[in-house]
N, C-alpha and C positions, 0 to 999 in steps of 0.2 A: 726451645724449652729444655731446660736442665732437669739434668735424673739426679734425684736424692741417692741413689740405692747405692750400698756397697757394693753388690759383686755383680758384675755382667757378663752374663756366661756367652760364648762366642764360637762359631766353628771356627775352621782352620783359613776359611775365605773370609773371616774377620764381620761373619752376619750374624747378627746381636737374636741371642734364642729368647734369652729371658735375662730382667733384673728383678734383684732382692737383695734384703738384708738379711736375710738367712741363709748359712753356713749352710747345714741341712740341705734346703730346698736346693740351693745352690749345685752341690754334690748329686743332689736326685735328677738335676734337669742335665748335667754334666754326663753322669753313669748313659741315661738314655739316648744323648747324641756322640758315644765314645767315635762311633762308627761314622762320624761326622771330623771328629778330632776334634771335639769341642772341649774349652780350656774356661777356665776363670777368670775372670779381668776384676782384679781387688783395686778399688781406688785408693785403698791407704796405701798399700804396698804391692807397685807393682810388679808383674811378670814373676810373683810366689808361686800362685798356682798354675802357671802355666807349662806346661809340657811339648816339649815339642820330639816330635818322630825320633830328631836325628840324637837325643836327650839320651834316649831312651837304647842308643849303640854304645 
């Protein structure tokens, strides 16, 4: 089954927390698994919001 939703938010081990179409929501479930390394996976345009550790030297 295919997911409609634009953003699938993900830890760092690539395990899917939540999807939505909300930017907001998106960022809210993101903020709470920082400590996870959890990133955004946008299906329009990938790898925007994604951050990685080594990004961030």
């Amino acid at each position: 089954m295919k997911h409609k939703e634009r953003y699938t938010i993900k830890n760092n081990k690539d395990i899917i927390l939540g999807r939505t179409n909300n930017i907001q929501e998106a960022l809210k479930i993101q903020e709470e698994h920082k400590h996870e390394g959890a990133y955004i996976d946008d299906r329009k345009s990938r790898n925007k919001h994604k951050k990685n550790f080594f990004d961030k030297i």
